[in-house]
C-alpha positions as a printed Julia matrix, in Angstrom:
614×3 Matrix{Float64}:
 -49.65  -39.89    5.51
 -53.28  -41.32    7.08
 -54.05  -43.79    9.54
 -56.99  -45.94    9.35
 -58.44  -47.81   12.02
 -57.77  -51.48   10.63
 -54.79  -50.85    8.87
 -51.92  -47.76    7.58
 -51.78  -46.56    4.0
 -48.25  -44.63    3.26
 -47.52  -42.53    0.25
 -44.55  -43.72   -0.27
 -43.56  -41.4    -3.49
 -39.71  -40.39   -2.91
 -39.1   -43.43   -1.44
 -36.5   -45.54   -2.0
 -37.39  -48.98   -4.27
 -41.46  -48.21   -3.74
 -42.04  -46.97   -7.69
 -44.06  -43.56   -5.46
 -47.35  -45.73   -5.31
 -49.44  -45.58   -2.07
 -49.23  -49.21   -0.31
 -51.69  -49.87    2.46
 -50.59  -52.41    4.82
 -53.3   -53.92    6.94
 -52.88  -57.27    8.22
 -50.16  -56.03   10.86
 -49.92  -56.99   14.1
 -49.36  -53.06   14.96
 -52.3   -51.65   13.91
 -54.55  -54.45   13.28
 -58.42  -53.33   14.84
 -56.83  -50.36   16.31
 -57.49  -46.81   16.11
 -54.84  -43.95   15.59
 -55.66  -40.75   17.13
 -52.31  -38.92   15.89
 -48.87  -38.93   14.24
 -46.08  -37.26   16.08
 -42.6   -36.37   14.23
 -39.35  -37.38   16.12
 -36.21  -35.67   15.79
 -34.68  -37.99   13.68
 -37.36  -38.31   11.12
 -39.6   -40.81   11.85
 -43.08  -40.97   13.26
 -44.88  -41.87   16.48
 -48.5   -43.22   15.94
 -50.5   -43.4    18.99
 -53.0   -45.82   19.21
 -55.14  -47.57   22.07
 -52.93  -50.38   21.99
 -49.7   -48.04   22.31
 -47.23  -46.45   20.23
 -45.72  -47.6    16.96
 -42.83  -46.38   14.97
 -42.6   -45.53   11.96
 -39.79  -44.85    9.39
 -41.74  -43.1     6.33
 -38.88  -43.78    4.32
 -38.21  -47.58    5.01
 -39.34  -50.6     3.02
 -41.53  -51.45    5.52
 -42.44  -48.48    7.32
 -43.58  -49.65   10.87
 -40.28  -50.72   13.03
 -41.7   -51.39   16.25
 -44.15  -51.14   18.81
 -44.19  -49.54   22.62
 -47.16  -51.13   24.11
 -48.69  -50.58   27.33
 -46.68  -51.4    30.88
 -50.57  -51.86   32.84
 -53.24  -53.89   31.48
 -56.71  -52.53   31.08
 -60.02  -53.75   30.27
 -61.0   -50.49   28.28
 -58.25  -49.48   26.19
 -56.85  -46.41   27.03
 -57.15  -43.7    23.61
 -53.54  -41.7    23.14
 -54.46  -37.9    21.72
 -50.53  -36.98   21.38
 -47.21  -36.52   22.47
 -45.13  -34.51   23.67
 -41.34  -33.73   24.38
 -39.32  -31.98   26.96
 -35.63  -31.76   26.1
 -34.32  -33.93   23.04
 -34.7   -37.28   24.54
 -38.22  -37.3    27.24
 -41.03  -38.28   25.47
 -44.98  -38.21   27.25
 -47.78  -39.47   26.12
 -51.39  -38.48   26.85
 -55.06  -39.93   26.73
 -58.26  -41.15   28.24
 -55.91  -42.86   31.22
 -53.7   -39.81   31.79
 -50.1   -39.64   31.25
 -47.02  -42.43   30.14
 -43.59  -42.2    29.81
 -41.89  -43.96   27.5
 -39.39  -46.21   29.2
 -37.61  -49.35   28.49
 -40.19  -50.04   25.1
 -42.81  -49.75   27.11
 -45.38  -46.77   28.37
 -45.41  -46.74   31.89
 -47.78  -44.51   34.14
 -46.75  -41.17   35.5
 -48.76  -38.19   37.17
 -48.5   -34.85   37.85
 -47.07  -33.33   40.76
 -49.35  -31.54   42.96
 -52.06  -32.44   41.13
 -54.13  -34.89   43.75
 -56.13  -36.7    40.88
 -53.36  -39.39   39.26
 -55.31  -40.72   36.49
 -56.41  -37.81   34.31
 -58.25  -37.52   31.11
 -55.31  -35.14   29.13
 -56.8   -33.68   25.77
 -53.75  -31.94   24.53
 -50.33  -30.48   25.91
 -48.05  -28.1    24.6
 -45.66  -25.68   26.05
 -44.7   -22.09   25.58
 -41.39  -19.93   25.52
 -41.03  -19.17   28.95
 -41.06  -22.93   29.99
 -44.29  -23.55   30.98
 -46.21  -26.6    30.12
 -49.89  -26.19   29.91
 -52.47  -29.43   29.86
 -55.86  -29.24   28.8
 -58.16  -31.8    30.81
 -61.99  -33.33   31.05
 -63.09  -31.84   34.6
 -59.76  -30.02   36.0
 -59.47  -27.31   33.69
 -55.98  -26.36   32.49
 -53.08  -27.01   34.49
 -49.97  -24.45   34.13
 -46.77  -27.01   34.96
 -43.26  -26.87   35.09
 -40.28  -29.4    33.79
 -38.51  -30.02   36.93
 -36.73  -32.63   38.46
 -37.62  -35.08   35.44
 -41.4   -34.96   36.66
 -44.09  -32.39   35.11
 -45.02  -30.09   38.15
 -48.33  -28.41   39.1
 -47.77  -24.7    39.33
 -51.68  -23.09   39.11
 -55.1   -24.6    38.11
 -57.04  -22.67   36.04
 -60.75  -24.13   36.12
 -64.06  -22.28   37.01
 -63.23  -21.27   40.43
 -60.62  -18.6    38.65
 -61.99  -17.6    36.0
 -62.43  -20.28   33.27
 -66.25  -20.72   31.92
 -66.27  -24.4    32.83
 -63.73  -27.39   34.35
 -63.34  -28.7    30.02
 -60.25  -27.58   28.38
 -60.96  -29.88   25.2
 -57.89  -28.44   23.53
 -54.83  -26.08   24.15
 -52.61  -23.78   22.25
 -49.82  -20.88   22.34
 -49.79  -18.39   19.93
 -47.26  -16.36   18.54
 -48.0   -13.41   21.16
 -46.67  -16.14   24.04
 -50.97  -15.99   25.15
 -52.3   -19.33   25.85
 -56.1   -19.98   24.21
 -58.25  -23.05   25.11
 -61.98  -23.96   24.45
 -64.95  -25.66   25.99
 -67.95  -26.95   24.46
 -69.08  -23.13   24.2
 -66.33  -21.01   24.2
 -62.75  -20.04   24.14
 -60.55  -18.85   26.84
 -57.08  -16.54   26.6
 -54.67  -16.51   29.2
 -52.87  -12.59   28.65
 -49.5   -12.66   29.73
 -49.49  -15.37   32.14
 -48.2   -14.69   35.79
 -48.74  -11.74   38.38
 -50.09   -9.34   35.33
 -52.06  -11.74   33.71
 -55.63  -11.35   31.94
 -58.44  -13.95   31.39
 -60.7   -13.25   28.78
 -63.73  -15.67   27.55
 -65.85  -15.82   24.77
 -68.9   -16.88   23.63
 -71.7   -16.86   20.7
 -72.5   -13.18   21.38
 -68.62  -12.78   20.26
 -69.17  -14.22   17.18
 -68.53  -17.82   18.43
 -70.72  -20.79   17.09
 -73.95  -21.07   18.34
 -74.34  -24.74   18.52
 -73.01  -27.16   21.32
 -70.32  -29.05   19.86
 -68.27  -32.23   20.92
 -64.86  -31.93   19.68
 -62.42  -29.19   19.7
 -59.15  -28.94   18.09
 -56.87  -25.13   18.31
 -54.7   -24.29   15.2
 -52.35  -21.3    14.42
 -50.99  -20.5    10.94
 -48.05  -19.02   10.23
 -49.61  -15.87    9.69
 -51.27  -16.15   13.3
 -54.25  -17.07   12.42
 -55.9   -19.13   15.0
 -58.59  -21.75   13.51
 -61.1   -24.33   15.86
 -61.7   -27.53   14.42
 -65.35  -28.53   16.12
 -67.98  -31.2    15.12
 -70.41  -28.89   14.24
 -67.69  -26.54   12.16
 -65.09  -24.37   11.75
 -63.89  -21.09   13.57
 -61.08  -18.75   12.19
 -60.05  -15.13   14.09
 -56.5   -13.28   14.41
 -55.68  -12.27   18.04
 -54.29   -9.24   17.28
 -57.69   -8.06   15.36
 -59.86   -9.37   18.91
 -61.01   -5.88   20.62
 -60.73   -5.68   24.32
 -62.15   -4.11   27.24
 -59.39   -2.63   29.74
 -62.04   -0.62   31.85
 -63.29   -2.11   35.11
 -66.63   -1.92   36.33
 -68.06    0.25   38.91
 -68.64   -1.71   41.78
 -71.09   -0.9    44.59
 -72.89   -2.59   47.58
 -76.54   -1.52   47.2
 -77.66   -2.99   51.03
 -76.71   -5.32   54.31
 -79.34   -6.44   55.8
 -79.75   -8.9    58.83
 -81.55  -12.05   57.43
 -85.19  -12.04   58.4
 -85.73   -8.43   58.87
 -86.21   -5.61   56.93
 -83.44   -3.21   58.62
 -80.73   -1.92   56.82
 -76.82   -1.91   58.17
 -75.62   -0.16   54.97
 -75.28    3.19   56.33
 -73.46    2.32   59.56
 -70.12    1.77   59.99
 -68.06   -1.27   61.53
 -71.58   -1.99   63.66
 -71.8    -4.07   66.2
 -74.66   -6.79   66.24
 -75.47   -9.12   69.26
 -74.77  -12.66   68.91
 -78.53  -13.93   68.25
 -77.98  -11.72   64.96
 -75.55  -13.78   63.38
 -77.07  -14.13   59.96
 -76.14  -11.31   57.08
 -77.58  -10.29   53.73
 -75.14   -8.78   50.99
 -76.64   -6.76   48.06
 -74.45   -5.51   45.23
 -74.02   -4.21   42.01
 -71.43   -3.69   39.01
 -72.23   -1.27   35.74
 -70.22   -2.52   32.48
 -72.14   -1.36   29.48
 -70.21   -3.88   27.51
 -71.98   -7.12   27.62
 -73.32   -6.85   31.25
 -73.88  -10.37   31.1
 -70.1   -11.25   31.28
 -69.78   -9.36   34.9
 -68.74  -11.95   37.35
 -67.75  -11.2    41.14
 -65.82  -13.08   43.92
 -66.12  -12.17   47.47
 -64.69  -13.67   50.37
 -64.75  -13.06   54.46
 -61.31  -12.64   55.44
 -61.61  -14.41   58.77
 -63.44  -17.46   57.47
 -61.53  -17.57   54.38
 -58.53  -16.71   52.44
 -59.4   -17.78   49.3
 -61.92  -15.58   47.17
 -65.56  -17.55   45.9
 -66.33  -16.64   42.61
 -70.04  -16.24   41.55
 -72.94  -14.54   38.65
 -75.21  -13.56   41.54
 -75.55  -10.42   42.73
 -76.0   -11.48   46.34
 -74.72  -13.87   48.98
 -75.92  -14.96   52.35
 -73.65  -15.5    55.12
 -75.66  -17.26   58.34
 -75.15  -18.76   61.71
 -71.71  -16.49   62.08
 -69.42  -17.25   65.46
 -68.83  -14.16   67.5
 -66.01  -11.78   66.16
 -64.64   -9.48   63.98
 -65.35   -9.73   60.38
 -64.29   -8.0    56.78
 -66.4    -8.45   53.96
 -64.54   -7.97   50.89
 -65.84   -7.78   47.02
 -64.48   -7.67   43.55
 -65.82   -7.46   39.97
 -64.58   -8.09   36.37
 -66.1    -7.04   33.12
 -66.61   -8.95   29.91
 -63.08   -8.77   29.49
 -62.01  -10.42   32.59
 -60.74   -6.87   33.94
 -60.84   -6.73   37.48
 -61.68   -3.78   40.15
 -58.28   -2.69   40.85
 -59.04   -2.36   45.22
 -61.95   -4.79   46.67
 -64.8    -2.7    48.27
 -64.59   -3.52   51.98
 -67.75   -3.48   55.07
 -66.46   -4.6    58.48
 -68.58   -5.38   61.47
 -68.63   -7.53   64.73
 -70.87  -10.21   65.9
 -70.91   -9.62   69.74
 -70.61  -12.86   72.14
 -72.89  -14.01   74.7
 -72.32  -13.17   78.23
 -71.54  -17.37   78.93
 -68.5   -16.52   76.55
 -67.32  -13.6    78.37
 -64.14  -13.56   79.39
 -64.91  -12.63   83.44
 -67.88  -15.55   82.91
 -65.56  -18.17   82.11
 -62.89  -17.1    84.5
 -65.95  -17.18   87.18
 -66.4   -20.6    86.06
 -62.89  -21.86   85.74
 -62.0   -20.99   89.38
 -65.34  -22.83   90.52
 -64.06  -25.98   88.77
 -60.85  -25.41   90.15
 -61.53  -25.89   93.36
 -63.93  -28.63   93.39
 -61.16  -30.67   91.51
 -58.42  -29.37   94.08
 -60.9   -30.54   97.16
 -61.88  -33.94   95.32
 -58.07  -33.89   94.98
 -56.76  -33.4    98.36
 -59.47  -35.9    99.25
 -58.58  -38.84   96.91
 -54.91  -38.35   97.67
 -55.54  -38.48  101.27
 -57.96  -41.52  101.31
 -54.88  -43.36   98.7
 -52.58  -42.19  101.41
 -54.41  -43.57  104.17
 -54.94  -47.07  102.15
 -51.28  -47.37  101.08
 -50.12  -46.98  104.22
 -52.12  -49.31  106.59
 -51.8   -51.69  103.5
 -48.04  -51.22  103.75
 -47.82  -51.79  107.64
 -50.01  -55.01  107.04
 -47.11  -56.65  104.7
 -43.93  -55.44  106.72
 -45.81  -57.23  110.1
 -46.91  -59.96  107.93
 -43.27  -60.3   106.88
 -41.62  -59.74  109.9
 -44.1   -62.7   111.82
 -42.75  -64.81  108.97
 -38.87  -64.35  109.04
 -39.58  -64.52  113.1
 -40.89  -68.06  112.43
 -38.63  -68.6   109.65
 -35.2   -68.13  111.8
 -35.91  -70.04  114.66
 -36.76  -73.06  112.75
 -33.34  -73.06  110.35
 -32.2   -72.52  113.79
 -33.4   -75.34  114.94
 -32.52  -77.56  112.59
 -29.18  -76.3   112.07
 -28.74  -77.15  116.3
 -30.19  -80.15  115.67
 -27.56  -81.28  112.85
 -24.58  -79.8   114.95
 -25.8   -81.53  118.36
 -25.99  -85.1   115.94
 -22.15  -84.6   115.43
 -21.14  -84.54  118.8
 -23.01  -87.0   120.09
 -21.79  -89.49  117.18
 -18.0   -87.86  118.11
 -17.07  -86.9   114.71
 -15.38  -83.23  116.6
 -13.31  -82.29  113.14
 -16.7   -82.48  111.52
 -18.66  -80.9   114.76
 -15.77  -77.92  114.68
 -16.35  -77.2   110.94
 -19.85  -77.08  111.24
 -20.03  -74.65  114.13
 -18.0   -72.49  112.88
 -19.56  -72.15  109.11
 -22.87  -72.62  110.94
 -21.54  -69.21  113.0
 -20.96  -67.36  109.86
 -24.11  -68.67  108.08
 -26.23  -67.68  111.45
 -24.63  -64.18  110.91
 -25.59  -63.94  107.93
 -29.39  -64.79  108.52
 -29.78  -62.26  110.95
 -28.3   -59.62  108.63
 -30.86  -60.31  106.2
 -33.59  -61.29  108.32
 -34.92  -57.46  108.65
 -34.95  -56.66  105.09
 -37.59  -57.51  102.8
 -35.28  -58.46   99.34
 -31.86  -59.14   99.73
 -30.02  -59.36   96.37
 -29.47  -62.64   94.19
 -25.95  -62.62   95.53
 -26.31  -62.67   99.23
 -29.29  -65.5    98.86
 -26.69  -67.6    96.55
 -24.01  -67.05   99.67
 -26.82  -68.26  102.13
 -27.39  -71.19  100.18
 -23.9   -72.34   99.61
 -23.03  -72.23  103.67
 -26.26  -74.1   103.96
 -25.54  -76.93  101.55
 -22.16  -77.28  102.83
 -23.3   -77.37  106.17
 -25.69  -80.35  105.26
 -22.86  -82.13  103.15
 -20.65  -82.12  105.87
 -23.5   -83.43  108.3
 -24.57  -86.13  105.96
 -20.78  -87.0   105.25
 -21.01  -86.13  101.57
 -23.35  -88.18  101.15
 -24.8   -86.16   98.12
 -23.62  -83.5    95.55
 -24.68  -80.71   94.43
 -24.26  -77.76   91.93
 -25.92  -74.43   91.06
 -25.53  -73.45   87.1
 -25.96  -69.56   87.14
 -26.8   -68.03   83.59
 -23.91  -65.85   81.86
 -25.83  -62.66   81.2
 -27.44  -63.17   84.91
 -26.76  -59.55   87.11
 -26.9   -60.99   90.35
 -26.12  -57.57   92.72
 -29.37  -56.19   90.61
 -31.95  -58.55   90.9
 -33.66  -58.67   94.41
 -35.8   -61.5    96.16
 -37.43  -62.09   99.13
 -35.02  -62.97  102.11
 -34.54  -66.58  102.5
 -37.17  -67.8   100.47
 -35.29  -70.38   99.01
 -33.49  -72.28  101.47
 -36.78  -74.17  102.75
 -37.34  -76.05   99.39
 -33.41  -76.8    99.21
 -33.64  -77.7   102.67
 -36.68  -80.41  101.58
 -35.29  -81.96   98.87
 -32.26  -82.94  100.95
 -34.13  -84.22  103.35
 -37.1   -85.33  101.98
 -35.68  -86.66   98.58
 -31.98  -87.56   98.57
 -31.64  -89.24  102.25
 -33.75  -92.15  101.82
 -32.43  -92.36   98.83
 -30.21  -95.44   97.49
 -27.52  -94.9    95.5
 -25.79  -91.35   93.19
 -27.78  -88.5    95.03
 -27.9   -85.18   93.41
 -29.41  -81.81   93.7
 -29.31  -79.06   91.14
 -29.92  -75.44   91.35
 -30.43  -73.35   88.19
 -31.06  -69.72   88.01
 -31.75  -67.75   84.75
 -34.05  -64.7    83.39
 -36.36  -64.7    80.84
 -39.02  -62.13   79.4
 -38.57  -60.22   82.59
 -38.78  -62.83   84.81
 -35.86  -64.65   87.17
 -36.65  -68.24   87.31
 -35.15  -70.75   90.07
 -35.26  -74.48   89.35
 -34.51  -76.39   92.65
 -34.6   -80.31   91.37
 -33.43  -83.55   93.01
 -32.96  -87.27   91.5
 -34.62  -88.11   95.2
 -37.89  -90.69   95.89
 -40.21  -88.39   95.26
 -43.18  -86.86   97.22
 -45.02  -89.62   97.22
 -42.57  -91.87   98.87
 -41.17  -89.4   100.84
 -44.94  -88.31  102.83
 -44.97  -92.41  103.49
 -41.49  -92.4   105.15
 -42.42  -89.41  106.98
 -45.92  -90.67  108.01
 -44.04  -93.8   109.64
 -41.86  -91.86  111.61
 -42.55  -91.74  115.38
 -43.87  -87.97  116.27
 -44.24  -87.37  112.83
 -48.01  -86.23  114.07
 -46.6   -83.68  116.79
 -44.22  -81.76  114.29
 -45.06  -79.66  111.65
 -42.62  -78.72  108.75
 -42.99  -75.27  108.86
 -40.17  -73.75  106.43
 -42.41  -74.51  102.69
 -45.45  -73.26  104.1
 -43.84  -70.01  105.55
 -42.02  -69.65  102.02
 -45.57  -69.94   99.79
 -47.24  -67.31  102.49
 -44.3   -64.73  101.46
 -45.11  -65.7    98.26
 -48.76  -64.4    98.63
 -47.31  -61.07  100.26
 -45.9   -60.43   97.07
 -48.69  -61.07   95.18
 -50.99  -58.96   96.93
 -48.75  -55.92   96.22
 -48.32  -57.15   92.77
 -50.4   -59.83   91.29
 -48.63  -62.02   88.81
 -45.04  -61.56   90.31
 -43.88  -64.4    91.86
 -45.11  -68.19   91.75
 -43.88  -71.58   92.9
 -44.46  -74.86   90.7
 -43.53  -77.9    91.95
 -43.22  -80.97   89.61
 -43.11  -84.51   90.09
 -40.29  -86.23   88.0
 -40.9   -90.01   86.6
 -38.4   -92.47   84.77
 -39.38  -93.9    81.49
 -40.91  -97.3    83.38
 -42.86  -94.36   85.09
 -41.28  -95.01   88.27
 -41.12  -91.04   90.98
 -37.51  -89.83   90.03
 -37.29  -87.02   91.87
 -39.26  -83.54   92.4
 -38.63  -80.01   90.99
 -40.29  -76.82   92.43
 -39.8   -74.01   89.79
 -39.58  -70.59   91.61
 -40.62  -67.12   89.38
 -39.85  -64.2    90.42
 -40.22  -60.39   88.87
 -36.88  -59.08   88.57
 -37.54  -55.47   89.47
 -39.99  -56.46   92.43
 -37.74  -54.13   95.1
 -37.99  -51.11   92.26
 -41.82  -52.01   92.57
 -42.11  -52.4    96.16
């Protein structure tokens, strides 16, 4: 069977009806101007072609061979190239390229990745998988990847790549032998993997093995039966047997010529575990390892085990370590032969880079304690000057409250006298009885509440209701009212200033409804929102307008002041000042739809947690 690139030619001899003549079907819309890197057997006979359009079927033995075609989930500009397949199980089938790895699902080759593996989109030359279960991938720039079938995912279990041994980051192909030993190639050499795990053994090789000479582009691994392995390149062919590939077991001596503090020409070699101050923090390593076979193989990793637990792999026979933080420090150093044998214990040299006096322990105790105390004074200071503040600033409201409620009182007072004296001189005494003795209770009430800054939702509500019952019974029901309380409204909870109400219920009684001609009716509305208790005290009354003419008309309306809305917006600034932004009064003029004043409505916010706050 071949592949071309703008069409398929099948043998077809043993076929079925075909008269074993080779056909060559080209104008297809599977393969049409498409390349096909490789066919891949199924296990029930037929054939996957992978292309850079996708995957086509084919049944070798059919009429017309190609069944159907798995194209590509994602959509790409450059055509990904597919290099193979390969199967976990009876039934999971990947696929591999230039774009990384697909799964065939649902006719279709979706993306996947590798778990662990940081880098999604990889470029996969060949997988393949050996009897203990792992899966090993051969990549463009991350070496080869041992992985695992688990979970239905391929999972990252080591990187081999040129950190750990590997010439180079190219694995340009992949392959198991028979010996379970996994072999894989750059552009310049192979690569075994011995018995893979805690025992195993790299070993590389190159042109001084016997390896081509040339730099070639292409590499393909191949085993025959009789375990010959072969390497398809572009610039030729290599053929060798495993077993007949001689190997060095025998580490090299290993041996660290000289340490030596960078800039000077003392050596630290012969002393041991020294102690160096902290202005020489900068170190000079100098080593050696004998292999008479192929001394050009010998590589060495080294590491400092405080900096570092992972070992750095080099061809140098030194390494400079500089600038180095006060402490205790292990050098550590390993080498490996042609063979990839390693020194079976790493030589170790320890030694201590001492630390300036300002990062002594009884210097920065010295120095701790000083800052200390300055904080602690600057402390004691700040919280007595805050102190100081908070209180005088707290005095100031509770006498600027108190003054208030002490002018507050005596004018409700006042009026309420006022309103009871009016009944007895007009000889309504049923009406005169009634409103002493709610007046009694009310005045009881006041002076309960007329030491405390906040008195609950509640208690105000109770003070208002005596109030406007008082003042319907004085103006002979004259007016209704009502007060609409929201549902989810906790009234014992929330806490206002004392009495701050009653002064803008008390003016649109008097100020809006009396003149008034006609239905007369006052609403009160309380309910929360965003944080916030909001009172809406609104009359169908004359309005302001009308009602500062009718008052500016009235004899002695020069000689007496209204006292009870201006006391009310000065608490209102009290509470400000303690907390700006809790409480504000709005008062709106209402108008008809001939524009005509029908009535006012002051809007009253409040903080609900302003006594938490206080």
């Amino acid at each position: 069977m071949q592949a071309e690139k703008s069409g398929l030619a099948v043998d077809t001899r043993g076929s079925a009806g075909l008269k074993n003549k080779l056909t060559n079907w080209r104008n297809t819309s599977f393969y049409e101007d498409n390349n096909c890197e490789t066919l891949y057997p199924t296990t029930d006979g037929k054939l996957f072609g992978c292309t850079e359009n996708g995957v086509t079927v084919i049944n070798p033995l059919a009429a017309e061979p190609l069944m159907a075609h798995y194209p590509f989930q994602k959509k790409y500009t450059r055509p990904p190239e597919l290099f193979g397949c390969f199967q976990t199980g009876n039934t999971v089938y990947w696929f591999y390229g230039s774009q990384g790895l697909f799964k065939l699902a649902n006719e279709e080759l979706v993306n996947d990745s590798i778990m662990g593996m940081p880098v999604k989109s990889l470029y996969i030359n060949r997988i393949t998988g050996d009897k203990k279960g792992n899966i090993w991938v051969a990549t463009q720039g991350k070496g080869l990847l041992q992985c695992r079938y688990e979970n239905k995912k391929l999972v990252l279990y080591k990187q081999y790549d040129s950190r750990n041994g590997l010439p180079s980051d190219i694995a340009l192909s992949v392959l198991v032998d028979k010996n379970d030993n996994v072999w894989s190639g750059d552009y310049m050499s192979f690569s075994v993997l011995i018995k893979p795990g805690s025992e195993q053994q790299l070993i590389s090789f190159n042109e001084k093995d016997g390896l081509l000479s040339s730099y070639y582009q292409t590499l393909k691994l191949e085993q025959q039966k009789n375990g010959t392995i072969w390497g398809l390149t572009s610039m030729g062919i290599v053929s060798f047997h495993p077993d007949s590939v001689g190997r060095n077991d025998l580490p090299p001596v290993l041996l660290i010529n000289n340490v030596v503090l960078s800039g000077s020409a003392e050596s630290l070699s012969d002393k041991l575990s020294p102690t160096l101050s902290y202005s020489h923090n900068s170190l000079q390593f100098h080593y050696t390892a004998v292999c008479l076979t192929d001394p050009s193989k010998i590589r060495y990793a080294y590491r400092l085990k405080e900096l570092d637990s992972n070992w750095t792999y080099t061809n140098n026979r030194g390494v400079d370590f500089n600038f180095l933080q006060p402490g205790k420090y292990t050098f550590e150093l390993k080498a490996c032969n042609n063979n990839n044998v390693w020194t079976s214990q790493p030589l170790q040299y320890h030694f201590t880079i001492g630390r300036p006096f300002w990062q002594t322990w009884w210097f920065m105790l010295i120095v701790i304690s000083l800052i200390a105390a300055v904080v602690f004074i600057i402390f004691l200071l700040r919280v007595r000057s805050f102190k100081a503040k908070a209180t005088i600033k707290q005095q100031l409201a509770e006498l600027e409250a108190k003054a208030i409620r002490a002018q507050m009182n005596p004018h409700f007072i006042f009026n309420s006298l006022n309103a009871i004296q009016e009944t007895i001189i007009t000889e309504k005494v049923d009406a005169a009885y009634d409103y002493l003795s709610r007046f009694s209770k009310l005045l009881r009430m006041v002076l309960d509440n007329s030491e405390k800054n906040f008195i609950s939702l509640n208690s105000e509500l109770e003070t208002i209701r005596l109030y406007l019952s008082l003042e319907a019974l004085r103006f002979s029901q004259s007016f209704t009212y009502s007060i609409e309380l929201n549902e989810e409204l906790d009234k014992e909870d929330i806490f206002i200033p004392s009495l701050l109400l009653q002064p803008f219920v008390e003016n649109a009684i008097w100020h809006g409804l009396i003149n008034k001609e006609g239905e007369k009716k006052l609403l009160l509305k309380f309910e929360e929102r965003e944080g916030n208790l909001i009172c809406i005290i609104q009359d169908n009354g004359i309005g302001r307008e009308r009602a500062a003419e009718i008052k500016k008309n009235k004899l002695g309306a020069g000689r007496f002041e209204s006292k009870g809305t201006k006391l009310a917006l000065q608490r209102i600034e009290i509470v400000n000042r303690e907390r700006p932004g809790a409480a504000d009064i709005e008062t709106i003029d209402l108008f008809d739809e001939a524009g005509n004043a029908s009535g006012t409505s002051v809007v009253v916010t409040l903080a609900t947690d302003l006594k938490t706050n206080k």
